[in-house]
Steps between C-alpha positions, in 0.01 A plus 500: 500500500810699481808358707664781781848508603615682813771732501699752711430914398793742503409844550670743225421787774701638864259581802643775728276559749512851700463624795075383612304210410314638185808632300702298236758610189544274233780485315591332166745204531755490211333195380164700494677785322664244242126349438381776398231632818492864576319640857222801527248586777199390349302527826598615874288475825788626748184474786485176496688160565396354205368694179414359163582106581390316231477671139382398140460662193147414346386485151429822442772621628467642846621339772373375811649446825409383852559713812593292778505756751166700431305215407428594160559429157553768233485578088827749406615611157806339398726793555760613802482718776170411686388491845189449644332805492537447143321215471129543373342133469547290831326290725483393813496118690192300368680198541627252761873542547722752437581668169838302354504387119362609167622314159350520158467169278381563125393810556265449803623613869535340781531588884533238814526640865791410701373225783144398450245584272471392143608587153330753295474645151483887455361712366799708360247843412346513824667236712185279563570164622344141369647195708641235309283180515728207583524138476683432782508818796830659515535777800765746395832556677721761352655489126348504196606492106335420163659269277556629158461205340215316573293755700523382835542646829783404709463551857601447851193351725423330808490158280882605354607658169262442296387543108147578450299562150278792537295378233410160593555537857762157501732492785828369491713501844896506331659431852273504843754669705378830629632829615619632146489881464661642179382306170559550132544259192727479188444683141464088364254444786681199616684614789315630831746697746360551877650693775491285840601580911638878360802329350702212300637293745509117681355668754125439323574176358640169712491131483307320760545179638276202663521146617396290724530108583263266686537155548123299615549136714258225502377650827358781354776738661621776257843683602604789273720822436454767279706831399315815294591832394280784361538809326191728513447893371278562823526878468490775183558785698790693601715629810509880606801522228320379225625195474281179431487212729711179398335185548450262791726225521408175725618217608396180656575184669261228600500150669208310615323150547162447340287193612233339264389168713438230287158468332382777605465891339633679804806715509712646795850688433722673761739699322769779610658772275702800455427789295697787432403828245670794404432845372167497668329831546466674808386862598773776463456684835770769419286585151193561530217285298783280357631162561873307502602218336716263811 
């Protein structure tokens, strides 16, 4: 079993978004420029929100690519300039979940929907799909990568990131916390980077802290006091600007009595507490179909 270290991924390209919700220019950063990358249009699909999501380039040389918006997934040469009236091989959903992922791993392609469904192998001539028997079910969230090392397929699911042989079907949950989108893994296979909460930040990661004390007399009379604090990702979606939802902070206090008379199994509290939570969703009345963080 191969050991995976976390890490932080710096993006070697500038976003400016235009004017509408579908349009985008990237830009190389000087860093990107100085590494050696170079941009083209390999494929555009300026009708929808989202066009070719997830791409790989399969073993024979084609590539495939998922197409969030229209539900499909498609074959394309490996060449620029495309759109979708180019495309000749495509096809539409037959699967639960909506089109997200594709990765190839020793030559064989892979595709996972984005929230729900399972993982597949395809076809990569005519795009037919074989699910992937597992050992223990995984549900798909969003990323996916192959590991060029041992095979594997690194992905984000409902159980966490984790690494799954194709072949055998093994399992292996790296780290159960969920809501990673973006995923790839290092040229040594050793090092698995994840996007998480649309950015870097302390805002997605936080220490929590609990305690409590209780002290139990002879008479079976139990007073106690106890202080918690949570830290949840409740919610993967995002406000009318596009930006995602922090997480829910809470807070609580709690003092009580418990009562356990002597000999016997029963058990009566009275207890009193304050809670408090933050960044809790609530509908956005001024945007339509949206909801506010307050």
């Amino acid at each position: 079993m191969r050991k995976f270290h976390s890490a932080v991924l710096f993006a070697v390209a500038a976003i400016s978004v235009a004017a509408g919700p579908a349009h985008a220019t990237l830009t190389l950063t000087a860093a990107g420029i100085a590494n050696g990358f170079t941009l083209s249009t390999f494929y555009s699909d300026p009708n929808v929100y989202y066009g070719a999501l997830g791409v790989t380039t399969t073993a024979n040389g084609t590539v495939i690519a998922t197409g969030y918006a229209r539900n499909e997934l498609y074959i394309m040469p490996n060449i620029d300039g495309q759109t979708y009236a180019t495309i000749t091989t495509k096809v539409s959903s037959s699967w639960s979940g909506s089109p997200y992922e594709v990765a190839t791993a020793n030559g064989k392609t892979y595709f996972s929907p984005g929230f729900g469904g399972t993982f597949y192998e395809v076809n990569p001539t005519t795009l037919a799909l074989t699910p992937l028997v597992l050992n223990t079910p995984v549900t798909p969230y969003l990323g996916l990568w192959a590991n060029p090392v041992t095979g594997h397929l690194l992905s984000s699911s409902y159980s966490g990131l984790v690494d799954i042989d194709p072949v055998t079907g093994n399992v292996h949950v790296i780290t159960s916390l969920v809501g990673f989108d973006g995923v790839t893994v290092s040229p040594d296979g050793l090092t698995a980077y994840a996007e998480y909460g649309g950015e870097t930040n302390a805002e997605d990661h936080d220490v929590t802290w609990n305690a409590g004390l209780l002290y139990k007399f002879d008479s079976g009379i139990s007073p106690y006091a106890s202080y918690a604090e949570s830290f949840l990702q409740e919610s993967y979606d995002v406000d009318y600007t596009g930006a995602a939802f922090k997480p829910t902070h809470g807070e609580q206090y709690e003092a009580g009595v418990k009562y356990q008379p002597p000999g016997t199994s029963s058990l009566f509290t009275a207890a009193v507490f304050d809670l408090t939570k933050s960044n809790m969703l609530v509908t956005d009345y001024e945007h339509s179909g949206f909801s506010k963080q307050t």
